[in-house]
C-alpha positions as CSV (number, residue, x, y, z in Angstrom):
1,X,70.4,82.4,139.0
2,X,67.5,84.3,137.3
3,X,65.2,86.2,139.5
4,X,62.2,83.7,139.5
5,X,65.1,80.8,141.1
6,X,65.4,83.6,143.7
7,X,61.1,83.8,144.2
8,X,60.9,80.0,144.3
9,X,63.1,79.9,147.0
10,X,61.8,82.8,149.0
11,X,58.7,80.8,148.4
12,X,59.7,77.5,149.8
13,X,61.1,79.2,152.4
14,X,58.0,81.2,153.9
15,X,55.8,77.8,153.4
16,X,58.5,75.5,155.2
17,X,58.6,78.0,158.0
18,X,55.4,77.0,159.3
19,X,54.9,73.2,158.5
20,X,58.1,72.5,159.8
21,X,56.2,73.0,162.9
22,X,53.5,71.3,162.5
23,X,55.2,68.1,161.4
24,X,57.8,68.6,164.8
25,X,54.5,68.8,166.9
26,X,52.9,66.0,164.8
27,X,56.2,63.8,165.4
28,X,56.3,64.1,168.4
29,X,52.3,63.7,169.1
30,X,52.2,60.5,167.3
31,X,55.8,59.0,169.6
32,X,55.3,57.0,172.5
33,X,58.2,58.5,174.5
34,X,60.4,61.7,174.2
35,X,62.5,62.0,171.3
36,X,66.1,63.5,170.9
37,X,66.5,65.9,167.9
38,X,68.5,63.6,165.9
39,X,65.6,60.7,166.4
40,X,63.0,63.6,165.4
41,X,65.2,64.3,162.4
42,X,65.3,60.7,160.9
43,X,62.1,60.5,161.5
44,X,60.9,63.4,159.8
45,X,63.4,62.1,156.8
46,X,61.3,58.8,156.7
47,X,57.9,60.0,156.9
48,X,58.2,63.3,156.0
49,X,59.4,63.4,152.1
50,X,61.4,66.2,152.2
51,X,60.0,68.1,154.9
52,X,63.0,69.4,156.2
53,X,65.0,69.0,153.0
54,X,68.7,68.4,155.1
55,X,68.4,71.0,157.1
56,X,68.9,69.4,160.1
57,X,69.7,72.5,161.9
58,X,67.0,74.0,161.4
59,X,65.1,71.5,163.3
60,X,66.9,73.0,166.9
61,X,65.1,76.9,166.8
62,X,62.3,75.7,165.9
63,X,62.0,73.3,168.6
64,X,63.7,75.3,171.3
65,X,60.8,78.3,170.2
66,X,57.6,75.5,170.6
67,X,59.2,74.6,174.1
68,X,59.4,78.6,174.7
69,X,55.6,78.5,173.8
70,X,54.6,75.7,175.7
71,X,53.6,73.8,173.8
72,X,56.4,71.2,174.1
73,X,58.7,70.5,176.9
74,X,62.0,68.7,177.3
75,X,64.6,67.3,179.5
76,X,68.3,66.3,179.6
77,X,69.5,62.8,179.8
78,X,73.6,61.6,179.9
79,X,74.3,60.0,177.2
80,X,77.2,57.1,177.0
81,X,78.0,57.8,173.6
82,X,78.8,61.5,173.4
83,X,77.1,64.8,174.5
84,X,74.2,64.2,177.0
85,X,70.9,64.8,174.6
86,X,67.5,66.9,175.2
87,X,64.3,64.6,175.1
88,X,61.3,66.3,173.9
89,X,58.1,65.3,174.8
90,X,54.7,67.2,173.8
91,X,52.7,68.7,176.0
92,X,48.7,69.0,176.5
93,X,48.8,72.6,175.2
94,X,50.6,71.2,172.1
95,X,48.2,68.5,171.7
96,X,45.6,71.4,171.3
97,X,47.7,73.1,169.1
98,X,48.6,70.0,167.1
99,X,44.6,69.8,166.8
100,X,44.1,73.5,165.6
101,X,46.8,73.7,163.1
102,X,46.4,70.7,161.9
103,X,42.7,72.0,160.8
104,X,43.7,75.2,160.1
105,X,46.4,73.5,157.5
106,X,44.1,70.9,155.7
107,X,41.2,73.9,155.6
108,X,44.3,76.0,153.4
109,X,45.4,73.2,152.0
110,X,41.9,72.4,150.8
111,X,41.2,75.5,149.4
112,X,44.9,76.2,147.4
113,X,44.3,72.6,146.0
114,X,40.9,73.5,144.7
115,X,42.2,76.8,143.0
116,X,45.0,75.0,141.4
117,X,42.3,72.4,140.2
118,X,42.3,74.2,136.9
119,X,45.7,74.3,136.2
120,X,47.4,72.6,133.8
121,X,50.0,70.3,135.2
C-alpha cells in the first residue's frame, strides 16, 4: 500500500463520517413509520450507492449518537423471528436538522463542485 492508498482512505473516511448522518436522518425523514437498523441499512444500499459501502455496523453508533442528540428517537418491539428490534423514528428536532444540514451540505457541495470544474477528469 503506498502512502497516497493510506490518504485516500483517511479521506473517505473523514467525508463518510458526516453524510452517513445525513443520509440516516434523510432515511428516516422520508419513511412513513419507524425503521429497524437492518431495514435502514437495505435501504441506504438501494438508494444510497454506496453510502455506507458494507459497513453495516457502522450504521448502529451512529444512530444510537443522533438518538443521544435528539434528534431521533426509538423504541423496542418483540420480534417472532429472533432478537426483539429497535424502531427508529425521527423526531421534530431532527426534521430541523435534516433541513440545516441538508443546506449546509448542497451549499459545500456546490462550492467543491465548482472548484473541481476545471479539472481535468
Amino acid at each position: 500500500m503506498t502512502d497516497l492508498d493510506g490518504q485516500l482512505r483517511k479521506f473517505q473516511k473523514e467525508l463518510s463520517a458526516g453524510t452517513v448522518s445525513l443520509a440516516l436522518l434523510a432515511v428516516l425523514g422520508q419513511a412513513d413509520e419507524p425503521m429497524y437498523g437492518y431495514q435502514i441499512a437495505k435501504r441506504l444500499e438501494r438508494v444510497g450507492q454506496g453510502v455506507l459501502s458494507g459497513k453495516q455496523s457502522a450504521l448502529y453508533p451512529v444512530l444510537r449518537n443522533l438518538e443521544g442528540a435528539g434528534l431521533l428517537a426509538s423504541h423496542v418491539e418483540p420480534s417472532v423471528a429472533g432478537p426483539p428490534r429497535r424502531y427508529y423514528r425521527i423526531t421534530e428536532a431532527g426534521r430541523a436538522a435534516l433541513r440545516d444540514w441538508s443546506a449546509a451540505w448542497r451549499a459545500t457541495r456546490d462550492s467543491v463542485d465548482s472548484v473541481l470544474a476545471g479539472l481535468p477528469q
